[in-house]
N, C-alpha and C positions, 0 to 999 in steps of 0.2 A: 290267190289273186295276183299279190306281186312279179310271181314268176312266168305267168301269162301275160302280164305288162308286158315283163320284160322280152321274151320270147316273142310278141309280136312289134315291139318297139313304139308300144303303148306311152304317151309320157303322162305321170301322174302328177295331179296337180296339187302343187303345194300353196292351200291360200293364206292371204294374209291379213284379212277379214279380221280386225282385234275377237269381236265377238263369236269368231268362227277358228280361224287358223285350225285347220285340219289340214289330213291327218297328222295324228298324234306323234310325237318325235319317234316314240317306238315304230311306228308302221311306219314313217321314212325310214330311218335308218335298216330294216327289212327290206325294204324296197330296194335302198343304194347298195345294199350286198348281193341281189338280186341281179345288179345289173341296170336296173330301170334308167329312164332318162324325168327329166321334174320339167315341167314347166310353173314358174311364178306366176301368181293371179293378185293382183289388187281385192279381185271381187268390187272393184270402186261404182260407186254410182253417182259420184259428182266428181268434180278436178281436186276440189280440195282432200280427197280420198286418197290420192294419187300415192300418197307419202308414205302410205303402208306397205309399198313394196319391199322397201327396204329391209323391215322383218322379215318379208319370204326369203328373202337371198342372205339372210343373217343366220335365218335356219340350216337351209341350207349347207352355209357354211360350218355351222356348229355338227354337222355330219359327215364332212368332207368331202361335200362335193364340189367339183369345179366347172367352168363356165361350160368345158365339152358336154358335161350332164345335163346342164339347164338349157332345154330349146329357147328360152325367151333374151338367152343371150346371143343367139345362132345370129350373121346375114342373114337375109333372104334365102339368099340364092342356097347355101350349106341345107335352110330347113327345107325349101322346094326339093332339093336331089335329096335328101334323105326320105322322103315320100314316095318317090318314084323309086328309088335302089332298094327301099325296106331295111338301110344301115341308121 
């Protein structure tokens, strides 16, 4: 699965859901060898939710990935042309 992510330039989503937070360290870290790119999700359903991103991008970081890997750190404009180029 990771390598079709990555292959199509799939981003998998890394939530931050306390009661969820998937996938498991092990299938990121898979994934960031892979190549993949991550988008962070709150999964939030109120504002006061909001504050759990921070876990995602903690993880993240505990796998080495950097902001080029996270679409949810992109401009606009970088994530618009990487849709159209397929980079």
């Amino acid at each position: 699965m990771v390598a079709a992510c990555a292959r199509a330039g799939t981003a998998v989503e890394i939530n931050c859901r306390p009661e969820r937070r998937d996938p498991p360290d092990d299938l990121l870290a898979q994934a960031a060898a892979a190549g993949c790119r991550f988008a962070v999700d709150t999964d939030a359903h109120a504002p006061e939710q909001l504050h759990w991103q921070s876990t995602g991008y903690a993880r993240a970081a505990r796998i080495g990935l950097g902001a080029d890997r996270l679409i949810t750190t992109w401009p606009l404009r970088r994530l618009l042309s990487s849709r159209s180029s397929g980079s």
